[in-house]
Backbone as CSV, one residue per row, in Angstrom:
resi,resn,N_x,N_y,N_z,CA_x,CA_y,CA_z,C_x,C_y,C_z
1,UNK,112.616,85.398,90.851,111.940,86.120,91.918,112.523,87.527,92.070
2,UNK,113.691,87.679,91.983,114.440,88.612,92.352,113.959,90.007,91.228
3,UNK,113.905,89.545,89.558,113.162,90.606,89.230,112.050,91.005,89.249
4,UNK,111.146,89.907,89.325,109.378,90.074,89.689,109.565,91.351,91.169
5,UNK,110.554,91.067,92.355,110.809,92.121,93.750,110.739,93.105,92.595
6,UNK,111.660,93.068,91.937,112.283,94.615,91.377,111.339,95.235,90.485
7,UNK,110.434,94.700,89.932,109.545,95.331,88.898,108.117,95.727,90.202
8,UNK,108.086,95.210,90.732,106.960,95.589,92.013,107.558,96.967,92.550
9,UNK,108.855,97.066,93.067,109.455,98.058,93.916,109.047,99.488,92.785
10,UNK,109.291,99.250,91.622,108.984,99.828,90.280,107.615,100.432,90.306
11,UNK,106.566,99.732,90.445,105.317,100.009,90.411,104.996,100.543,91.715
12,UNK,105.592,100.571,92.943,105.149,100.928,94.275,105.710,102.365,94.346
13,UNK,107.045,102.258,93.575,107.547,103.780,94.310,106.714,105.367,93.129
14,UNK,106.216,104.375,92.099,105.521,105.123,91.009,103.995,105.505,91.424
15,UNK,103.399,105.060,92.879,102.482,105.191,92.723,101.079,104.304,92.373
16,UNK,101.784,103.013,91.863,100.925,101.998,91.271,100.470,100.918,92.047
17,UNK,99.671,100.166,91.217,99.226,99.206,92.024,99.430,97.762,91.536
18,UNK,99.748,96.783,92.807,100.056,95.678,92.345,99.371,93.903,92.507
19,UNK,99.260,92.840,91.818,98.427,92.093,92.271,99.396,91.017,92.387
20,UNK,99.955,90.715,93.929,100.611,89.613,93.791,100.252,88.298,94.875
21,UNK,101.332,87.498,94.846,101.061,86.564,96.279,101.566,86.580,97.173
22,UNK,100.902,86.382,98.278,100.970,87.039,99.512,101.206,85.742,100.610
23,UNK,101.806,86.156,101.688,101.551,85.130,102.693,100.740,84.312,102.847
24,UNK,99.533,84.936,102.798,98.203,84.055,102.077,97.757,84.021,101.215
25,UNK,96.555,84.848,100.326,95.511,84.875,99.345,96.679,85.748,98.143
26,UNK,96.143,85.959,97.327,96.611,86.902,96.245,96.083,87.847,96.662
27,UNK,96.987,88.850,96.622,96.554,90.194,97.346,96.483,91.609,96.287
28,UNK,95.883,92.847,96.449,96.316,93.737,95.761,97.055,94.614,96.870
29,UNK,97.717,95.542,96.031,98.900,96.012,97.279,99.416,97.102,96.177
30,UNK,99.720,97.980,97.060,99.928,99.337,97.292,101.051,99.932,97.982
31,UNK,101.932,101.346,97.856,102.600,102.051,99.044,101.694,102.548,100.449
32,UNK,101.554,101.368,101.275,100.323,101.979,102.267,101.112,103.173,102.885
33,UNK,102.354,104.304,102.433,102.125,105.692,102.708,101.618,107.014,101.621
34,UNK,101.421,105.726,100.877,100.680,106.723,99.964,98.979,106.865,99.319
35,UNK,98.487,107.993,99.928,97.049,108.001,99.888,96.269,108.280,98.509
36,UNK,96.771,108.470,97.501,96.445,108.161,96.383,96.749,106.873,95.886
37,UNK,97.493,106.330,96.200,97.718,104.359,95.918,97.039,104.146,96.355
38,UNK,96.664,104.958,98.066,95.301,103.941,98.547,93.928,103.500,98.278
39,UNK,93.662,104.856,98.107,92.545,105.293,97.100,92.296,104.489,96.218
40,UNK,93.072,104.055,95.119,93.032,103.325,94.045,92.512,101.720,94.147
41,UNK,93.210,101.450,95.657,93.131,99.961,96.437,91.537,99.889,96.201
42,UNK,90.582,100.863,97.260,89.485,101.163,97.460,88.384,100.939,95.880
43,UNK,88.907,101.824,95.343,88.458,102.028,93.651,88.124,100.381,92.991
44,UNK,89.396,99.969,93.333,89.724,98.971,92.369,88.510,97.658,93.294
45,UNK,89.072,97.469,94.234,88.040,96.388,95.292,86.321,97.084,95.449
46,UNK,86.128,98.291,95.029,85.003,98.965,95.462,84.280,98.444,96.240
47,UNK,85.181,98.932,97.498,85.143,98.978,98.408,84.976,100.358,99.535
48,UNK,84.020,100.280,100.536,83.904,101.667,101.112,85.379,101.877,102.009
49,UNK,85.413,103.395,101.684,86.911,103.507,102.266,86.694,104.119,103.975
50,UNK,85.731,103.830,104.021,85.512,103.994,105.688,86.073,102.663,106.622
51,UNK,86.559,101.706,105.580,86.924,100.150,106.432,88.595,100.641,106.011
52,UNK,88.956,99.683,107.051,90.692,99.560,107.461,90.836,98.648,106.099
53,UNK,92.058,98.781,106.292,93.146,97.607,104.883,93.992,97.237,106.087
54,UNK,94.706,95.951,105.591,95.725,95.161,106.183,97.234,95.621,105.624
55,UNK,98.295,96.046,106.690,99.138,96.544,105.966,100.639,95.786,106.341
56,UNK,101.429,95.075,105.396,102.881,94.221,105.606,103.734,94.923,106.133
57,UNK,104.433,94.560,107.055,105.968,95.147,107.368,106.822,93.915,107.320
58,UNK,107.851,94.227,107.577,108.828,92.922,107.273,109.731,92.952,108.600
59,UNK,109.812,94.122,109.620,110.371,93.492,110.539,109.916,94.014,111.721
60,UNK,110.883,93.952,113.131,110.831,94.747,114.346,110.641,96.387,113.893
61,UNK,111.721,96.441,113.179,111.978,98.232,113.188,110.683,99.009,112.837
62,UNK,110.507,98.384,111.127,108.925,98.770,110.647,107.718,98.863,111.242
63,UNK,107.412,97.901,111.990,106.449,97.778,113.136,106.549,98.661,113.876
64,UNK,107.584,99.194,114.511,107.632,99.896,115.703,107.453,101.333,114.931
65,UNK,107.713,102.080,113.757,107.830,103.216,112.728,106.244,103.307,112.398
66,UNK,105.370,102.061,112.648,104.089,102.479,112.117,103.227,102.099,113.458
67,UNK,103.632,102.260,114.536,102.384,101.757,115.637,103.203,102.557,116.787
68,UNK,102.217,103.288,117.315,102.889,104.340,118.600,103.436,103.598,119.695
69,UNK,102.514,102.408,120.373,102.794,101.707,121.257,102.608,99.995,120.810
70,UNK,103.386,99.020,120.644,103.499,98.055,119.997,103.157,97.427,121.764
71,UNK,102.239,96.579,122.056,102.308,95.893,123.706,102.890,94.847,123.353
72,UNK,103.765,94.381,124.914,104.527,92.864,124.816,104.195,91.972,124.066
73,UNK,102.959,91.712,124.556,101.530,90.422,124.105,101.811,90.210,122.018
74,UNK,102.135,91.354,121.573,102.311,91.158,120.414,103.259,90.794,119.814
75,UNK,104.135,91.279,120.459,105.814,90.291,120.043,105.751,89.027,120.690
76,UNK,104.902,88.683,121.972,105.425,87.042,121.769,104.212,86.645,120.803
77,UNK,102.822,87.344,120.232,101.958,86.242,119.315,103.051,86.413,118.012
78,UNK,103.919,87.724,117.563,104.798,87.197,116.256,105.943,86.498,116.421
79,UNK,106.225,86.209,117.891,107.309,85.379,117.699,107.050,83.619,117.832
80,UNK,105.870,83.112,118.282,105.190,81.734,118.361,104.183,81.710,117.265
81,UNK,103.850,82.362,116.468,102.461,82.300,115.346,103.368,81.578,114.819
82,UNK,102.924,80.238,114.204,103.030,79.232,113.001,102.507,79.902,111.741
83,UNK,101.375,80.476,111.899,100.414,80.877,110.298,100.626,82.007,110.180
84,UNK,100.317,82.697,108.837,100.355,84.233,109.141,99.076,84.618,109.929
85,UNK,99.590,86.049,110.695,98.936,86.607,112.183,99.064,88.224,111.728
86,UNK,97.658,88.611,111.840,97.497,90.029,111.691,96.861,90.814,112.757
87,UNK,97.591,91.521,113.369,97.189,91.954,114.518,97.074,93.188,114.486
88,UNK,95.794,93.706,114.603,94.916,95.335,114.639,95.851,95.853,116.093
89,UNK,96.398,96.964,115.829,97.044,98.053,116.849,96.177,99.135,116.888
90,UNK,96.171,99.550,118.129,95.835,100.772,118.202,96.762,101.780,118.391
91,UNK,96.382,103.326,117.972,98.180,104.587,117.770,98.260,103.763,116.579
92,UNK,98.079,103.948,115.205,98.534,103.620,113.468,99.448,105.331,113.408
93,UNK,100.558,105.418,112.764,101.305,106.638,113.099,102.493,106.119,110.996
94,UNK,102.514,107.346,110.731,103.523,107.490,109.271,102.680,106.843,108.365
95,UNK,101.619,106.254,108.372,100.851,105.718,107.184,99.986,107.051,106.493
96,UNK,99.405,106.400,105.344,98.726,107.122,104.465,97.501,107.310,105.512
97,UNK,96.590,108.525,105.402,95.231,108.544,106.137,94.132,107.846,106.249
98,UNK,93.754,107.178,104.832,92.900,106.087,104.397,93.393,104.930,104.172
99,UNK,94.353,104.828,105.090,94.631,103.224,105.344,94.653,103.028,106.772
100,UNK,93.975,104.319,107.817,93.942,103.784,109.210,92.686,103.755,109.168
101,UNK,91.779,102.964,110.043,90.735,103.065,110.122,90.140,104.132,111.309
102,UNK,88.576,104.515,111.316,88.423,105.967,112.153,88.931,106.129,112.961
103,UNK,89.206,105.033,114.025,89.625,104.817,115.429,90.787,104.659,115.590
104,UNK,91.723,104.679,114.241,93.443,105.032,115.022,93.945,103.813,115.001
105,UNK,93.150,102.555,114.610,93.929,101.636,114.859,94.128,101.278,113.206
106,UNK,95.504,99.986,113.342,96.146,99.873,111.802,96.322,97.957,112.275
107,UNK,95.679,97.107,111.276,95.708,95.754,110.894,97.461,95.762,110.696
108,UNK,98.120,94.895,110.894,99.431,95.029,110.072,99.883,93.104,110.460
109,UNK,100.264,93.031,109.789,100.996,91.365,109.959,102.890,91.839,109.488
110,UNK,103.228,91.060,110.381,104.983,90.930,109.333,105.150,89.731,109.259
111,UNK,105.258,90.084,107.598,105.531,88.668,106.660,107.195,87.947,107.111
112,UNK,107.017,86.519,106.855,107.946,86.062,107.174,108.181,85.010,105.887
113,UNK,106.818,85.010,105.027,106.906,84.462,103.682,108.382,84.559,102.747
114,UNK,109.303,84.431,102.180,110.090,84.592,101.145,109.506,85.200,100.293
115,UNK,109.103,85.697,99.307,108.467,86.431,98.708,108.228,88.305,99.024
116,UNK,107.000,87.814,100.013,106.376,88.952,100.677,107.360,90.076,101.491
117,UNK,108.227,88.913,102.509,109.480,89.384,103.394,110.269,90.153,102.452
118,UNK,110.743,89.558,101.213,111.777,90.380,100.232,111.436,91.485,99.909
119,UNK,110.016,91.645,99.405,109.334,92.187,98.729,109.322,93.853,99.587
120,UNK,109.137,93.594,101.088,108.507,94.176,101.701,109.399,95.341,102.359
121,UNK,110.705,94.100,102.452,111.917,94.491,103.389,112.614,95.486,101.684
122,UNK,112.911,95.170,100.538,113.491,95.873,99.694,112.748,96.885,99.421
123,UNK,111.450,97.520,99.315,111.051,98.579,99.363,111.018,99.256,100.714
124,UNK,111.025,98.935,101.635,111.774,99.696,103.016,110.618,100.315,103.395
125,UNK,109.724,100.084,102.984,108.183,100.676,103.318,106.882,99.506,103.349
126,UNK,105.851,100.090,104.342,105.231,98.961,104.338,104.083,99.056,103.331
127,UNK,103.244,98.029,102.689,102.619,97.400,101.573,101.367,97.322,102.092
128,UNK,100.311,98.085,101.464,98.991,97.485,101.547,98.430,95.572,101.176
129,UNK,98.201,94.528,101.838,97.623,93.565,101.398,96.217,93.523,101.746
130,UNK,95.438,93.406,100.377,93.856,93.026,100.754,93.267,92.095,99.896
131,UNK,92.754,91.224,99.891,92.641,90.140,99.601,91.795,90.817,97.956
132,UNK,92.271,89.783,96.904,92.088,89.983,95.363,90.381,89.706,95.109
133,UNK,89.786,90.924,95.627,88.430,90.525,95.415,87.509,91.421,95.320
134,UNK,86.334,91.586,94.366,85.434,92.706,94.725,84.806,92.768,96.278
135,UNK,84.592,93.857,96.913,84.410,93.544,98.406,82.627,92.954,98.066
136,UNK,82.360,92.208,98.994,81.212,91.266,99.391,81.290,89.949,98.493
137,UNK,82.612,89.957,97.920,82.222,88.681,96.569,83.425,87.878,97.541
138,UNK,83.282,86.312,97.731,83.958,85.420,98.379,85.696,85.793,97.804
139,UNK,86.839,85.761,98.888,88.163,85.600,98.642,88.606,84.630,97.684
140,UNK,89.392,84.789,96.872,90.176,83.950,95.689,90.720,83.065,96.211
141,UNK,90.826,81.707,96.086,92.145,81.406,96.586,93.457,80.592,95.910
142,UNK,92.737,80.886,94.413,94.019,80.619,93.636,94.096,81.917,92.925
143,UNK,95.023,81.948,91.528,95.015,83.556,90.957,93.852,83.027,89.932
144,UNK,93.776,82.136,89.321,92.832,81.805,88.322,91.379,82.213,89.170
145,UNK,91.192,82.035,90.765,89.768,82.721,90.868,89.510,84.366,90.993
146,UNK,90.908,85.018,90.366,90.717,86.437,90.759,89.870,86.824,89.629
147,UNK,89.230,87.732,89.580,87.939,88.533,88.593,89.032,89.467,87.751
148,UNK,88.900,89.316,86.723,89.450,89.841,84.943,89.105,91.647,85.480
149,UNK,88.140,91.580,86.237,87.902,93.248,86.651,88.911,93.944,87.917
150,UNK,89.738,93.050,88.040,90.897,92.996,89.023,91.846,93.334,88.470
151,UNK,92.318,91.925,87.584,93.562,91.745,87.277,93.668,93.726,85.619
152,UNK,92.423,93.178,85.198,93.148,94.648,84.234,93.081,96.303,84.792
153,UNK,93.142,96.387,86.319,93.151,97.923,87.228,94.003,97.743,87.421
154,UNK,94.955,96.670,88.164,96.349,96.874,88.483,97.564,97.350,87.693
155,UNK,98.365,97.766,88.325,99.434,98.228,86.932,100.760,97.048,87.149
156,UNK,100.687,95.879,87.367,101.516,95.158,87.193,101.223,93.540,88.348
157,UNK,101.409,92.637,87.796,100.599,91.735,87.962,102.065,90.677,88.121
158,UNK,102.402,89.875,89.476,103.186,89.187,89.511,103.282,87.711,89.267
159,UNK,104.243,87.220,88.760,104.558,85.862,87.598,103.276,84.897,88.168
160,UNK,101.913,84.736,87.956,100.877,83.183,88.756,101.918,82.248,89.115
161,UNK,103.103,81.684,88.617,103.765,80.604,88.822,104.270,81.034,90.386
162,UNK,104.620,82.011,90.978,104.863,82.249,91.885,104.033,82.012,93.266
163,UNK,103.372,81.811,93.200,101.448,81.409,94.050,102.426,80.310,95.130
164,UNK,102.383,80.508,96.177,102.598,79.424,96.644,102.450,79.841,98.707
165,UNK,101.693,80.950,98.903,100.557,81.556,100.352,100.105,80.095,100.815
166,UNK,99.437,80.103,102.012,98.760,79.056,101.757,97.139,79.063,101.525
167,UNK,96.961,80.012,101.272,95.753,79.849,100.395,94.641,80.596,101.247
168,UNK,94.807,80.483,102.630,93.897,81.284,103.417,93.771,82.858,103.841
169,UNK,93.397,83.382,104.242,93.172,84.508,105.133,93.949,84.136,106.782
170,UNK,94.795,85.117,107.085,95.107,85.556,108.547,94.451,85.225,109.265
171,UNK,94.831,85.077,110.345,94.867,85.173,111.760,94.428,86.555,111.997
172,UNK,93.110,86.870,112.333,93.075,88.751,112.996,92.705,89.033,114.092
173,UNK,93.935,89.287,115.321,93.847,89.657,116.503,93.841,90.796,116.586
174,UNK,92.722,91.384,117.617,92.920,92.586,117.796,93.436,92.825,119.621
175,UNK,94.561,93.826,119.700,95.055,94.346,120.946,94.486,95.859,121.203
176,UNK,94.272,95.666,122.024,94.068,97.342,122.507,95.121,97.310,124.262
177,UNK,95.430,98.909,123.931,96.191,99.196,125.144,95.841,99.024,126.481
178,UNK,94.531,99.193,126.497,94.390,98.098,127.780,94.473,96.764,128.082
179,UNK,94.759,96.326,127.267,95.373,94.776,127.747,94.334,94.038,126.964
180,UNK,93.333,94.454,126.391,92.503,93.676,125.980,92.594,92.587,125.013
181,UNK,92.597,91.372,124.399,92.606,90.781,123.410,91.148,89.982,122.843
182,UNK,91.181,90.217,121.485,89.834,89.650,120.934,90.031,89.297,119.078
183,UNK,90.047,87.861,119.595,90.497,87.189,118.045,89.165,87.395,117.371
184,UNK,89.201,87.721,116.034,88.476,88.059,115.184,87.890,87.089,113.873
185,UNK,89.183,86.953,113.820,89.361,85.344,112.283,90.231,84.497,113.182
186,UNK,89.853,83.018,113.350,90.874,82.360,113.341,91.496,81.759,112.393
């Protein structure tokens, strides 16, 4: 595991793009502060880049470095969530431009996976995850269902034996600063 981290950190700080496993689904993933990686995300999923991406942090600190105002309500859903939990903020702040969506707000989950957490926390920056798929074509949920038009855009592709997410899509809560809450995916 430890060199699969290190050959990713490799491909992230270069600019590249990567297809690995994620808390959940097999994801492609990116330096979400960098807007030409992002770009590529977009390219590769062709996908319109007018929609948000989901972006990893790995802890308190990171979270608080990419969201202006983090509300209470969200530290206790990451400190009681059982599953992974992705919760839309509003104020997205140090990210790439085309990874916030129009309205300022930024998707972000922190991984608590082994993998993802290492992954996430040793590059010291947070990671685009979006699920391994052309956009409108159903989510993968092993690597064998990812599309061959996937796997050969990425520039580095982590060990399949490693697969072990649980297979779904997030939790996507959205908070807004008024207090509002409105689950999206359960």
């Amino acid at each position: 595991m430890k060199s699969e981290i290190q050959k990713c950190i490799e491909v992230l700080k270069a600019g590249g793009i990567i297809l690995y496993p994620t808390d959940t689904v097999w994801g492609i993933g990116c330096d979400a502060t960098n807007e030409k990686a992002v770009q590529k995300v977009f390219e590769i999923k062709q996908r319109d880049d007018t929609k948000s991406l989901i972006v990893l942090v790995a802890n308190d600190a990171m979270l608080n470095n990419h969201v202006k105002d983090v509300p209470e309500l969200a530290w206790d859903l990451i400190d009681i969530s059982i599953s992974p939990t992705t919760i839309i903020y509003d104020g997205a702040k140090n990210l790439a431009k085309n990874v916030i969506a129009q309205n300022g707000s930024i998707a972000i989950r922190m991984v608590k996976d082994n993998f993802c957490h290492q992954l996430v926390y040793n590059y010291r920056k947070p990671i685009v995850s979006t699920s391994a798929n052309i956009s409108k074509f159903p989510t993968p949920l092993t690597f064998d269902q990812i599309p061959s038009s996937i796997k050969d855009k990425v520039d580095h592709i982590v060990n399949p034996n490693l697969e072990y997410g649980n297979q779904k899509p997030s939790s996507l809560i959205q908070l807004g600063l008024n207090g509002s809450v409105k689950i999206l995916r359960k």
